[in-house]
Every structure is written in structure tokens, then in C-alpha cells.
SEFIZA-3560 file (N, C-alpha, C; in Angstrom, 3 decimals):
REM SEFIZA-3560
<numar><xx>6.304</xx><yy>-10.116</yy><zz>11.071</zz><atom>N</atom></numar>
<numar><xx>6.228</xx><yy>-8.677</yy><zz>11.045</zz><atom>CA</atom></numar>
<numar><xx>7.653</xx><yy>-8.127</yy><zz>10.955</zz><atom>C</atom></numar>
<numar><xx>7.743</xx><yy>-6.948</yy><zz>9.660</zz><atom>N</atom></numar>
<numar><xx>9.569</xx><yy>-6.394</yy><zz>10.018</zz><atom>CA</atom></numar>
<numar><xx>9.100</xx><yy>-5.391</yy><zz>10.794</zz><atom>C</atom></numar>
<numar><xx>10.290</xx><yy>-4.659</yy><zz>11.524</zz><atom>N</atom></numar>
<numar><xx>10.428</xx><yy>-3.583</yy><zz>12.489</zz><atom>CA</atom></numar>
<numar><xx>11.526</xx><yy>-2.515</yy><zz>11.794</zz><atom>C</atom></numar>
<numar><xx>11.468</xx><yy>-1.781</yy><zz>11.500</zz><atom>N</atom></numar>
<numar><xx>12.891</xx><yy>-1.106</yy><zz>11.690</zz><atom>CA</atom></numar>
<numar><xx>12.859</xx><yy>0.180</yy><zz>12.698</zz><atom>C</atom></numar>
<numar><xx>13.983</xx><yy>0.097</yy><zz>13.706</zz><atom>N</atom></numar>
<numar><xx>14.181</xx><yy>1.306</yy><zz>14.941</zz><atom>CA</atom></numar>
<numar><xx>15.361</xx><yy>2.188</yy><zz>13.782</zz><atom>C</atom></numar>
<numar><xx>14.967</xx><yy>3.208</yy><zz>14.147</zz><atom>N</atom></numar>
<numar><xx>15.820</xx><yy>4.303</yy><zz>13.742</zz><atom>CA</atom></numar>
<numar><xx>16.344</xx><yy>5.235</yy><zz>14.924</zz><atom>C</atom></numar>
<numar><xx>17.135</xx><yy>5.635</yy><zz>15.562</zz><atom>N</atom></numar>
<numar><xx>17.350</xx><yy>6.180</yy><zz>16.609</zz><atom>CA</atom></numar>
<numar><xx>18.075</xx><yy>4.938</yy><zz>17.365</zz><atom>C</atom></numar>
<numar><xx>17.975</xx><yy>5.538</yy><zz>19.169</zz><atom>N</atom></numar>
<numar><xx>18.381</xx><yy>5.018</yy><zz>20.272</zz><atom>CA</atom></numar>
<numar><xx>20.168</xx><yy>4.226</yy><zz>20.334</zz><atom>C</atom></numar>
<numar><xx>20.407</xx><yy>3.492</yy><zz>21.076</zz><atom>N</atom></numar>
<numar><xx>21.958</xx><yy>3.723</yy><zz>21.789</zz><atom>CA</atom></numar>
<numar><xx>22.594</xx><yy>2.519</yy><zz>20.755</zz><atom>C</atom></numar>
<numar><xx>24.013</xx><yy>2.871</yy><zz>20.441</zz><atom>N</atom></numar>
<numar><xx>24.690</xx><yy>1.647</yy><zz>19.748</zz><atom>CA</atom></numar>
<numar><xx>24.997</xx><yy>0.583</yy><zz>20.885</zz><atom>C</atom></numar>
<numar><xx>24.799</xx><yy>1.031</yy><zz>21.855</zz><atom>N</atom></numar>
<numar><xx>25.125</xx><yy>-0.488</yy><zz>23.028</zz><atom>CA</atom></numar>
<numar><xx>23.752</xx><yy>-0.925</yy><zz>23.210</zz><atom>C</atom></numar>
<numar><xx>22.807</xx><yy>-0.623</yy><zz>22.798</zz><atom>N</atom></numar>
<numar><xx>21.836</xx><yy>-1.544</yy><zz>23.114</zz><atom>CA</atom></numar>
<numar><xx>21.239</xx><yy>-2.112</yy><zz>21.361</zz><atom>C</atom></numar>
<numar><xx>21.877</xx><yy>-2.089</yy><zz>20.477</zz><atom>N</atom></numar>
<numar><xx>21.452</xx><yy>-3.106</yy><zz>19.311</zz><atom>CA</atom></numar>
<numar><xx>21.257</xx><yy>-4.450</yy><zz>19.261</zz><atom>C</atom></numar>
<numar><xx>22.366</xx><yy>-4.779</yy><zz>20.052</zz><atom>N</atom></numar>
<numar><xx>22.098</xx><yy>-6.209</yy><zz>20.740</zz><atom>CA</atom></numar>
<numar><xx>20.460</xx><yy>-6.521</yy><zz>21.318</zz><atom>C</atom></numar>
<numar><xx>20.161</xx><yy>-6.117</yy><zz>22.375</zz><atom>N</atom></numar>
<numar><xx>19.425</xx><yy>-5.855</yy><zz>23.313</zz><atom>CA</atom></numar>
<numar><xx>17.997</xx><yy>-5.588</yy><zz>22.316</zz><atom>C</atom></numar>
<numar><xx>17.677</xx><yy>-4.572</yy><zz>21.544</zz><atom>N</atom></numar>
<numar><xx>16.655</xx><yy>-4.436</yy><zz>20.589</zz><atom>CA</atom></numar>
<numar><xx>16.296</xx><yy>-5.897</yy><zz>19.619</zz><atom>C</atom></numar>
<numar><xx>17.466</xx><yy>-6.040</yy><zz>19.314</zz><atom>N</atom></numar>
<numar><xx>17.269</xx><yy>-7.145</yy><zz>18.321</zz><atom>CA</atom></numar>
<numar><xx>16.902</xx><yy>-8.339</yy><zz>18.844</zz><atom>C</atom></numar>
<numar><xx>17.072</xx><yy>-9.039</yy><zz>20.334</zz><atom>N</atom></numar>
<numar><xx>16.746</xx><yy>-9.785</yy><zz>21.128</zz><atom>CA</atom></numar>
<numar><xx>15.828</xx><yy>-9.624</yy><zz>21.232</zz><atom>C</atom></numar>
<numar><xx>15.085</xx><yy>-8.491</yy><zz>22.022</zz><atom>N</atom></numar>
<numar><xx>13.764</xx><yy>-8.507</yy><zz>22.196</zz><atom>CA</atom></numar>
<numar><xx>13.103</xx><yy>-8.376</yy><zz>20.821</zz><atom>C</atom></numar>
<numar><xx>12.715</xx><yy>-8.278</yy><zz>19.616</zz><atom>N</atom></numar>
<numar><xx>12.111</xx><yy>-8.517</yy><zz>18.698</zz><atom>CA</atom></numar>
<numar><xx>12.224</xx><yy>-9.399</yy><zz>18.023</zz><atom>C</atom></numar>
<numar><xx>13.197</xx><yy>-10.486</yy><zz>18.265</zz><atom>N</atom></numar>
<numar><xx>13.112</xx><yy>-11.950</yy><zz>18.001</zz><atom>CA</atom></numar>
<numar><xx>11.731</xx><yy>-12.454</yy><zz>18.894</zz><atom>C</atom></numar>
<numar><xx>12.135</xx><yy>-12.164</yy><zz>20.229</zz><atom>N</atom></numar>
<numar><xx>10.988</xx><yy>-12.828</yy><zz>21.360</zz><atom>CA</atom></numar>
<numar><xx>9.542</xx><yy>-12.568</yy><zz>20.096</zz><atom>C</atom></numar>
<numar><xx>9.501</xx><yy>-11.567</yy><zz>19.938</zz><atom>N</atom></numar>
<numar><xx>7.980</xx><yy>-11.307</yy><zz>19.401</zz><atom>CA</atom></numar>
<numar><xx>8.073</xx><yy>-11.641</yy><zz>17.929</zz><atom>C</atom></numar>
<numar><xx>9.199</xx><yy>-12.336</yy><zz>17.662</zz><atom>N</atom></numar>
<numar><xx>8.691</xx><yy>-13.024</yy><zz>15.872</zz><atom>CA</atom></numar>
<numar><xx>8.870</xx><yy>-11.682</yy><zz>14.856</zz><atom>C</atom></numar>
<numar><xx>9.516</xx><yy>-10.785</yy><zz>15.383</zz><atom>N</atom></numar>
<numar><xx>9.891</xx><yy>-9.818</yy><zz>14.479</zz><atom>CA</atom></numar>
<numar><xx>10.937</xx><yy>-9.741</yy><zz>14.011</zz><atom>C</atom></numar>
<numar><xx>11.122</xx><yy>-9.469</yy><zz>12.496</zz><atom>N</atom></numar>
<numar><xx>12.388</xx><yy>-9.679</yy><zz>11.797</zz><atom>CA</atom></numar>
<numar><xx>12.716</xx><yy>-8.006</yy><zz>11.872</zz><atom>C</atom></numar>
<numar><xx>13.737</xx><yy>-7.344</yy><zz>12.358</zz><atom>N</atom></numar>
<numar><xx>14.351</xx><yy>-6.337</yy><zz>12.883</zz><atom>CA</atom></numar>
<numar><xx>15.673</xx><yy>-5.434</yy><zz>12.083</zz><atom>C</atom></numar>
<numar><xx>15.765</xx><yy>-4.371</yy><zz>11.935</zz><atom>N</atom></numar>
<numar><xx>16.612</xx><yy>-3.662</yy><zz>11.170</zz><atom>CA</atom></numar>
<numar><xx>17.032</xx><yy>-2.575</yy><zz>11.861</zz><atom>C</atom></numar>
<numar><xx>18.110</xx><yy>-2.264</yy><zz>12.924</zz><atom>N</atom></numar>
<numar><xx>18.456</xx><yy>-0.979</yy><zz>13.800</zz><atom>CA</atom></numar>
<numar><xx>18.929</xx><yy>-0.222</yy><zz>13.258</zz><atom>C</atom></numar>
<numar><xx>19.149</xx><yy>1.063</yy><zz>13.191</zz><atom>N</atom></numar>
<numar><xx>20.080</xx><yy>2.514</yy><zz>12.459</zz><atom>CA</atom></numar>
<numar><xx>19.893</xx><yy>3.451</yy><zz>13.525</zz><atom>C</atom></numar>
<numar><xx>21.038</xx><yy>3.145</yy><zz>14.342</zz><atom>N</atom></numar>
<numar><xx>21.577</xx><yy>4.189</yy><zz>15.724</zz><atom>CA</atom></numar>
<numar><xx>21.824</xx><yy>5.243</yy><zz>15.200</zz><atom>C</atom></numar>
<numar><xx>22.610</xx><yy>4.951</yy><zz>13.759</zz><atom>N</atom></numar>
<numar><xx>23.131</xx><yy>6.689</yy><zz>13.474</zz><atom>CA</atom></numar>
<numar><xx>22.457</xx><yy>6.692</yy><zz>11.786</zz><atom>C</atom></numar>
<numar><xx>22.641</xx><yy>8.325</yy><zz>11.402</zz><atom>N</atom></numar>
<numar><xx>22.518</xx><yy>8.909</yy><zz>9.940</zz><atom>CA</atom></numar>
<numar><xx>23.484</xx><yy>7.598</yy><zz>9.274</zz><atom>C</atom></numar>
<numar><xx>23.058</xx><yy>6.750</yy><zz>7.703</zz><atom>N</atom></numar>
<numar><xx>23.223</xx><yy>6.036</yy><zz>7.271</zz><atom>CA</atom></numar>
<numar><xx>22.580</xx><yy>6.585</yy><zz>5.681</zz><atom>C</atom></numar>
<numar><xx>23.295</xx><yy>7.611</yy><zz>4.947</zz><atom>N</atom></numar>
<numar><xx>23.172</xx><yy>8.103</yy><zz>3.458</zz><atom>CA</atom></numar>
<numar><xx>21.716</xx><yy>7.938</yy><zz>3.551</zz><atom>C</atom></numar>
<numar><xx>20.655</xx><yy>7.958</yy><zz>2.873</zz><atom>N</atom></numar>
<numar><xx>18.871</xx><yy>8.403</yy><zz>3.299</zz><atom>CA</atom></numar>
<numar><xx>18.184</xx><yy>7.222</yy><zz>3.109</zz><atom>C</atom></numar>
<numar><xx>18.829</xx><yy>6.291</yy><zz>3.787</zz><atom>N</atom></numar>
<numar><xx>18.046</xx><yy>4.941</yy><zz>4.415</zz><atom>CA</atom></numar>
<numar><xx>17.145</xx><yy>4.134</yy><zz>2.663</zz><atom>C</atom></numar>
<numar><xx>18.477</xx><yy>4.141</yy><zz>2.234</zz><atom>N</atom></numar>
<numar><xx>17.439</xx><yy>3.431</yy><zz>1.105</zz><atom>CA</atom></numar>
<numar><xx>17.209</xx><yy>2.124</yy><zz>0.769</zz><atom>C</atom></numar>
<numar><xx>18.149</xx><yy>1.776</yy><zz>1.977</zz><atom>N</atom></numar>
<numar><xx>17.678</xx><yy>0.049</yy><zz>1.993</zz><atom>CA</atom></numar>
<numar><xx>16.716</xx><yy>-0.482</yy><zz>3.237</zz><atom>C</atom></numar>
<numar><xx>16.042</xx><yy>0.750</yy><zz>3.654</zz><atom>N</atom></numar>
<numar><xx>14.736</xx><yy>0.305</yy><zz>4.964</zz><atom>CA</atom></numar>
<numar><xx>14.232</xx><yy>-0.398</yy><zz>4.171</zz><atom>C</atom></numar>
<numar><xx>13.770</xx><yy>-0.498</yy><zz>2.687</zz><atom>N</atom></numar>
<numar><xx>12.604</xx><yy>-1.494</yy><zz>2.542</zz><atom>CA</atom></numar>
<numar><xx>11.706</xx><yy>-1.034</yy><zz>2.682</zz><atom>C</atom></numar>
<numar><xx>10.496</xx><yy>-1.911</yy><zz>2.604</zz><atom>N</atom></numar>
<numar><xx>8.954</xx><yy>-1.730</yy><zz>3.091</zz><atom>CA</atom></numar>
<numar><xx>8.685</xx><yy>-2.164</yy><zz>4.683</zz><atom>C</atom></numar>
<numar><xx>8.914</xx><yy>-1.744</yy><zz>5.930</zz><atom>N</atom></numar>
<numar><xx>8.437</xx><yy>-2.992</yy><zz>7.017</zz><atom>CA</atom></numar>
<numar><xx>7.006</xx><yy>-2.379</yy><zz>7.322</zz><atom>C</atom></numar>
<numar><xx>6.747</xx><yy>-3.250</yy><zz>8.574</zz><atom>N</atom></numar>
<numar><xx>5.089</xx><yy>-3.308</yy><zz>8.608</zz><atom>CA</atom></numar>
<numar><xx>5.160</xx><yy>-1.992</yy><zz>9.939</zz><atom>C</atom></numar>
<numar><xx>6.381</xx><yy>-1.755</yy><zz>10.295</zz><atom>N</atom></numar>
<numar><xx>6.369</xx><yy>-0.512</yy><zz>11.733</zz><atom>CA</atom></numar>
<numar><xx>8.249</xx><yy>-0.342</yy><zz>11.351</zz><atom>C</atom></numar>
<numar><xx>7.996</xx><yy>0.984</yy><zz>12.089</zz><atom>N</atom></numar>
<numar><xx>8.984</xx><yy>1.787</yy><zz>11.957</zz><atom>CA</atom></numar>
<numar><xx>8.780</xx><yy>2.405</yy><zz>13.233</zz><atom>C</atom></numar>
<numar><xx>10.069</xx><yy>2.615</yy><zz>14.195</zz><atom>N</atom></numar>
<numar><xx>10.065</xx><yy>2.986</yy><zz>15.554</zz><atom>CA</atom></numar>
<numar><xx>11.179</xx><yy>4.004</yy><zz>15.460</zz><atom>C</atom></numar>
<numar><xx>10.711</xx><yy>5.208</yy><zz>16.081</zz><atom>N</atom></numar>
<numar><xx>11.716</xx><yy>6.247</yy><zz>16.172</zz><atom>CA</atom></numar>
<numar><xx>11.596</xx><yy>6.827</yy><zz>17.206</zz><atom>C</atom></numar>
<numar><xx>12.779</xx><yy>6.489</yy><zz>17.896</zz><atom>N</atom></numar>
<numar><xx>13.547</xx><yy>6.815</yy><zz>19.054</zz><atom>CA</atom></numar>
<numar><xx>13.879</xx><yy>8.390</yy><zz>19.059</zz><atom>C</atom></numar>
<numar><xx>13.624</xx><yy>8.934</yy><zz>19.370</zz><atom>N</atom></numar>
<numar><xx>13.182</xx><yy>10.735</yy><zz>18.999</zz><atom>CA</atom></numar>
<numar><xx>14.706</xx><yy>11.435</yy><zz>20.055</zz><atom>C</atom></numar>
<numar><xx>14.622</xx><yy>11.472</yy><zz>20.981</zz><atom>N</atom></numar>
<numar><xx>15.659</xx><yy>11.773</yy><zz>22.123</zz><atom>CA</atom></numar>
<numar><xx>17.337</xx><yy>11.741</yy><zz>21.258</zz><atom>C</atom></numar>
<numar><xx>17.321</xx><yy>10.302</yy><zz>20.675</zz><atom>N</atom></numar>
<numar><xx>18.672</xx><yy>10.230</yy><zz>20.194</zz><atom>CA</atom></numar>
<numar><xx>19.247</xx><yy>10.648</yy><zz>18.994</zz><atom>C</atom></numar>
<numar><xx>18.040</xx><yy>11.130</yy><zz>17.807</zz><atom>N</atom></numar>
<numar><xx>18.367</xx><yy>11.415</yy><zz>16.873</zz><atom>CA</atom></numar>
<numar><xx>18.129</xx><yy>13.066</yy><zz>16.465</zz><atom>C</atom></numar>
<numar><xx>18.853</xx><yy>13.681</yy><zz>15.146</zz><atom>N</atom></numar>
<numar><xx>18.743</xx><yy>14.900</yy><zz>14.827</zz><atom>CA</atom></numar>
<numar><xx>17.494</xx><yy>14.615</yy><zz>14.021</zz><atom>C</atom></numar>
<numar><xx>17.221</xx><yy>16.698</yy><zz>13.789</zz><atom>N</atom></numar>
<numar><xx>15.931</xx><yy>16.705</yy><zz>12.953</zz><atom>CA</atom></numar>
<numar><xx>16.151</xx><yy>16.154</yy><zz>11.488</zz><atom>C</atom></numar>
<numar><xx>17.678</xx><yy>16.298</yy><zz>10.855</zz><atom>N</atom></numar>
<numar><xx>17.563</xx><yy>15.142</yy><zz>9.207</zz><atom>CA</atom></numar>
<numar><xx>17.665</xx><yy>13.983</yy><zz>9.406</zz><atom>C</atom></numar>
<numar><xx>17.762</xx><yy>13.108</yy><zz>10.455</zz><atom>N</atom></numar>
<numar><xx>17.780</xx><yy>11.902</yy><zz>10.261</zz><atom>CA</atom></numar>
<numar><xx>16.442</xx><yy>11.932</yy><zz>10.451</zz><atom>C</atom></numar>
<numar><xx>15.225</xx><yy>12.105</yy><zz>11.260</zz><atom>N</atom></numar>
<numar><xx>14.212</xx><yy>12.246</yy><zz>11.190</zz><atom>CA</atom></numar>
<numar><xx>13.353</xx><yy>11.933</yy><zz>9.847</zz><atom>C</atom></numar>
<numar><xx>13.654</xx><yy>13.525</yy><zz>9.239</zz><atom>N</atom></numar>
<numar><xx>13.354</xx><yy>13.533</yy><zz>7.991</zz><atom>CA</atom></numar>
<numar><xx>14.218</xx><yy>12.721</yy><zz>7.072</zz><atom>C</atom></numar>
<numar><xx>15.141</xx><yy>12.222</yy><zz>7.204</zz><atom>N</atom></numar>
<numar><xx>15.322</xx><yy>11.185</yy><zz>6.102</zz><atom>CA</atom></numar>
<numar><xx>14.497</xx><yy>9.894</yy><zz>6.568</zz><atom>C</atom></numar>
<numar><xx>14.271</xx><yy>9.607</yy><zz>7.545</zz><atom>N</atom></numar>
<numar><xx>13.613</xx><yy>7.959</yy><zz>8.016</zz><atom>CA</atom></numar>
<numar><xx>12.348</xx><yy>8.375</yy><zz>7.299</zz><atom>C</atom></numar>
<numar><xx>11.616</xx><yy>9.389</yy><zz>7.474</zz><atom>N</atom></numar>
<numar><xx>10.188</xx><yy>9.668</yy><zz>7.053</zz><atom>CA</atom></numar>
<numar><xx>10.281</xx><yy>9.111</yy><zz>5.547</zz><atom>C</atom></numar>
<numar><xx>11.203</xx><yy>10.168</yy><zz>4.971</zz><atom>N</atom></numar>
<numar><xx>11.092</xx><yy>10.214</yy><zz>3.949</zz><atom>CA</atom></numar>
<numar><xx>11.194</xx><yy>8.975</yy><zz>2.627</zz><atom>C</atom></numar>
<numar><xx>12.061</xx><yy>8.109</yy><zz>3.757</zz><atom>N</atom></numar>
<numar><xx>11.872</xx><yy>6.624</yy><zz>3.032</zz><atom>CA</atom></numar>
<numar><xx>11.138</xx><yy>5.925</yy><zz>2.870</zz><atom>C</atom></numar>
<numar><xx>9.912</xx><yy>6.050</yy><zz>3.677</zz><atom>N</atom></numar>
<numar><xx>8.688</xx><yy>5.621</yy><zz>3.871</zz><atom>CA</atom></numar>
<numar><xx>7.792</xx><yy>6.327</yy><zz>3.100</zz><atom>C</atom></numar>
<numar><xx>7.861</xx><yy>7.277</yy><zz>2.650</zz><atom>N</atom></numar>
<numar><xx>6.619</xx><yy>8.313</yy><zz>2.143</zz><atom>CA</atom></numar>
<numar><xx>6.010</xx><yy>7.205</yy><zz>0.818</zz><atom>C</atom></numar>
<numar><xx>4.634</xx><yy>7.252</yy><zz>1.020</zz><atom>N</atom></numar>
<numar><xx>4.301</xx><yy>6.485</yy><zz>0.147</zz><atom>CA</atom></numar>
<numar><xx>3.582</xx><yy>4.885</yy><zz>0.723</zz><atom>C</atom></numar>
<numar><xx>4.110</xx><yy>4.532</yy><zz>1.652</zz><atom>N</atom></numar>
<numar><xx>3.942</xx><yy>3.111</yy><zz>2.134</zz><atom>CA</atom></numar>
<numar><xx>3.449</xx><yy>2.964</yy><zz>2.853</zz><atom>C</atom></numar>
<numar><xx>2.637</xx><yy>1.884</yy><zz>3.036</zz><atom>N</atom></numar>
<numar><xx>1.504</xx><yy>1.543</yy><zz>4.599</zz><atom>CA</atom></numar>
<numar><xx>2.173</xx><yy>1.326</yy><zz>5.538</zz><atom>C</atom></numar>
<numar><xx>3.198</xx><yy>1.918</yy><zz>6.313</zz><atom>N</atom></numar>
<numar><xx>3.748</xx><yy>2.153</yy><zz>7.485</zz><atom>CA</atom></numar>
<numar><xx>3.828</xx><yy>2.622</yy><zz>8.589</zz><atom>C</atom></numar>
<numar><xx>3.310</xx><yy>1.737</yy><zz>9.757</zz><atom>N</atom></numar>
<numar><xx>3.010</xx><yy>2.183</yy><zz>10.980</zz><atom>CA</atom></numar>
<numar><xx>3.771</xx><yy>3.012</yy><zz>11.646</zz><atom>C</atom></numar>
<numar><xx>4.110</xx><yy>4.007</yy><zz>12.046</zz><atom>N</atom></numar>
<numar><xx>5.180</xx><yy>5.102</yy><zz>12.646</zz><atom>CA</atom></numar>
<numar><xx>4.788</xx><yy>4.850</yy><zz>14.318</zz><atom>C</atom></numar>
<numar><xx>5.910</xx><yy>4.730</yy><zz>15.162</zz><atom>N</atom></numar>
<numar><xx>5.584</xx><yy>4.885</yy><zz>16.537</zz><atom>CA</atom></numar>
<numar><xx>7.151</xx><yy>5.878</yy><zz>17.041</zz><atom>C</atom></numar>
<numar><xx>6.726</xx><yy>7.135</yy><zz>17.396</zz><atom>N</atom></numar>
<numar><xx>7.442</xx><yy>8.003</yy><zz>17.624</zz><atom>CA</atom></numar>
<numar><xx>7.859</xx><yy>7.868</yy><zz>19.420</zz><atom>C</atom></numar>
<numar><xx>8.606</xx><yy>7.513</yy><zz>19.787</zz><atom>N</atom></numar>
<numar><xx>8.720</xx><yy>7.214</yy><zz>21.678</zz><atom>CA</atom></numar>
<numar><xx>10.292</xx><yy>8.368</yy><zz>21.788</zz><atom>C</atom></numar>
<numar><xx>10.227</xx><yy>9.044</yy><zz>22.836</zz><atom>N</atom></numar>
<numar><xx>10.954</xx><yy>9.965</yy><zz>22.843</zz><atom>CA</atom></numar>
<numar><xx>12.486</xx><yy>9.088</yy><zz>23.800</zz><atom>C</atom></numar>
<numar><xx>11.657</xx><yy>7.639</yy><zz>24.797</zz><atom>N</atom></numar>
<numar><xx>12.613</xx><yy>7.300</yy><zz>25.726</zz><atom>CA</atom></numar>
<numar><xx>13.342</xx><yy>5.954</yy><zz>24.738</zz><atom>C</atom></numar>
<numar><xx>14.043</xx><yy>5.769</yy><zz>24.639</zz><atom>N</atom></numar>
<numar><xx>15.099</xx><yy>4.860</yy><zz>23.911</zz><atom>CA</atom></numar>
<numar><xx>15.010</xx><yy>3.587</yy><zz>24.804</zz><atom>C</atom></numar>
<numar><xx>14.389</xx><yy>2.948</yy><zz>26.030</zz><atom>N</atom></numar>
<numar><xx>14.411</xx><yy>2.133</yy><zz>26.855</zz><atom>CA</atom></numar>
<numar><xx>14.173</xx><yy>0.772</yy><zz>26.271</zz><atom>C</atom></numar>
<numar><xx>14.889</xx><yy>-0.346</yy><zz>26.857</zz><atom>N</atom></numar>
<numar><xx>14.249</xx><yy>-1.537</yy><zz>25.918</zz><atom>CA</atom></numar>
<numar><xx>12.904</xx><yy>-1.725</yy><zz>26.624</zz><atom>C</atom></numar>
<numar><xx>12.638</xx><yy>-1.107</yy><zz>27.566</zz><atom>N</atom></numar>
<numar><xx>10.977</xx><yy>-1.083</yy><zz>28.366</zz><atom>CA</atom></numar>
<numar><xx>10.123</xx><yy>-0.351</yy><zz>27.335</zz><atom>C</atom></numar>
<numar><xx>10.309</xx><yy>1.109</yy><zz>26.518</zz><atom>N</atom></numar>
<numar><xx>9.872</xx><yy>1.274</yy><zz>25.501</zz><atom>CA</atom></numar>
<numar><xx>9.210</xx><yy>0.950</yy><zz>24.425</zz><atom>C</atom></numar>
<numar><xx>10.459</xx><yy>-0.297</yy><zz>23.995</zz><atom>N</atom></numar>
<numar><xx>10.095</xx><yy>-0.327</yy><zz>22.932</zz><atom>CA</atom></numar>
<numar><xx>9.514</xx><yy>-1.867</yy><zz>22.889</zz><atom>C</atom></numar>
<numar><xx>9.665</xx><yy>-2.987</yy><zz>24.541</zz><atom>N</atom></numar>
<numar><xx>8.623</xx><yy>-3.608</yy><zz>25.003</zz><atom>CA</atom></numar>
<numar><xx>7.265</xx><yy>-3.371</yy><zz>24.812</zz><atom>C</atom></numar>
<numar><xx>6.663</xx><yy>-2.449</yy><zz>25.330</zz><atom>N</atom></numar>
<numar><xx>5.481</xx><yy>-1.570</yy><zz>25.293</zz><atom>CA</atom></numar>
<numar><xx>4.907</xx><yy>-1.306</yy><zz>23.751</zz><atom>C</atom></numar>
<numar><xx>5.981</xx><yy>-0.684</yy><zz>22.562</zz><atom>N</atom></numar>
<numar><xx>5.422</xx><yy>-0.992</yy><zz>21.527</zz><atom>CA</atom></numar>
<numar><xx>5.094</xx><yy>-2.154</yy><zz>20.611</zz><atom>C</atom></numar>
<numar><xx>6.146</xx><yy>-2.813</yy><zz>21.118</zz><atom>N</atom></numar>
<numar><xx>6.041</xx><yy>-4.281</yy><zz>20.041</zz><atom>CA</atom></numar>
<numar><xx>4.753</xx><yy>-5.076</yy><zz>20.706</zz><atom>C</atom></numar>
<numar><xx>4.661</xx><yy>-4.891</yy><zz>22.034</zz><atom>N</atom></numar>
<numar><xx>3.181</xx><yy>-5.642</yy><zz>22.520</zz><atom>CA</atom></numar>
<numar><xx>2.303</xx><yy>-4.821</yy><zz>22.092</zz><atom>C</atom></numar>
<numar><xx>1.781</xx><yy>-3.507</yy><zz>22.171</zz><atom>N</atom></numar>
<numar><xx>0.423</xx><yy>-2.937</yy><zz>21.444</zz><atom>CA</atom></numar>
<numar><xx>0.659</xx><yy>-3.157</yy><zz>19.938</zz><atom>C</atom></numar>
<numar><xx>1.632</xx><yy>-3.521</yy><zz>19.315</zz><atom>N</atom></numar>
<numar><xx>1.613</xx><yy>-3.302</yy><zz>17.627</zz><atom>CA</atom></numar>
<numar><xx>1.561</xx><yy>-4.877</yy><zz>17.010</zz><atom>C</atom></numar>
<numar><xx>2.420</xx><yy>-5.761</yy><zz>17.943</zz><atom>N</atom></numar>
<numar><xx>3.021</xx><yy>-7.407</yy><zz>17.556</zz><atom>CA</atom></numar>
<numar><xx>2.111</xx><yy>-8.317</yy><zz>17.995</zz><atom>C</atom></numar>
<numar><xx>1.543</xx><yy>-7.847</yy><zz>19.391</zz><atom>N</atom></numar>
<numar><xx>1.165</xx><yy>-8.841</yy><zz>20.097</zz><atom>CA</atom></numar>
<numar><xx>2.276</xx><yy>-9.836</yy><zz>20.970</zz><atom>C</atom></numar>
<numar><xx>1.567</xx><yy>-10.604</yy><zz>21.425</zz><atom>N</atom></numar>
<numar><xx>2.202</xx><yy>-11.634</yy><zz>22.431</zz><atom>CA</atom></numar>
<numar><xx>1.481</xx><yy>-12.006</yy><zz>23.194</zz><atom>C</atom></numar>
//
């Protein structure tokens, strides 16, 4: 399964990317605005960390996706407990 987080803290990229190894997920972070995300790709979920980011990065993450069977999980808390919580209802384990 890919993941890509959009949002949440540049000290915890480490920390994200660890925990979505555990769950067999191949992972792509963007803490900050990055020109309109045109190398997200296709992944199977897209996680947006809401708290840390502005309303155009928002709309640019959307907008890279428009079109694609992409799971959106919007979490407002940036926690690696968070985003624990999503990768088990979405990944399994």
C-alpha cells in the first residue's frame, strides 16, 4: 500500500516513515508547500494533517489527486498516535 502525509512536523518525518514501514507501507511525507505536488503519484491513501498546513497547500494536495481512487483521511492532530490509528483502520495489522 503507498501512503502519502501531506502536512504535520519536519521533526517527526523520521518517526512517520518508521511507523509505515511497520505496516508494509511504502510512504511519501510533504511537511511543507512543494510547487503543486506533481510527483504524489497515484497512492492508495493520502493523509492530511489539517492543524499544520495552509488552505493552498490543502487545495493543491486535493488537487493532485482529483481524478483518482484515493482514499483521503483528513486528522486535524499531527500525532504519530494519529496517524497509528489511521494506518490500522485503512492498512491493517
Amino acid at each position: 500500500m503507498s501512503v502519502v502525509i501531506v502536512g504535520g512536523n519536519e521533526c517527526m518525518i523520521r518517526r512517520y516513515k518508521d511507523l509505515c514501514e511497520e505496516y508494509n507501507c511504502k510512504v511519501k511525507v510533504y511537511p511543507k508547500l512543494v510547487g503543486d505536488f506533481k510527483n504524489i503519484g497515484s497512492p492508495d491513501l493520502m493523509v492530511l494533517f489539517t492543524n499544520t498546513m495552509s488552505h493552498k497547500m490543502l487545495r493543491s494536495a486535493i488537487n493532485a489527486i482529483k481524478g483518482q481512487d484515493v482514499r483521503v483521511e483528513r486528522c486535524h492532530n499531527c500525532s504519530v498516535n494519529a496517524l497509528k490509528k489511521i494506518l490500522t483502520l485503512h492498512a491493517g495489522a
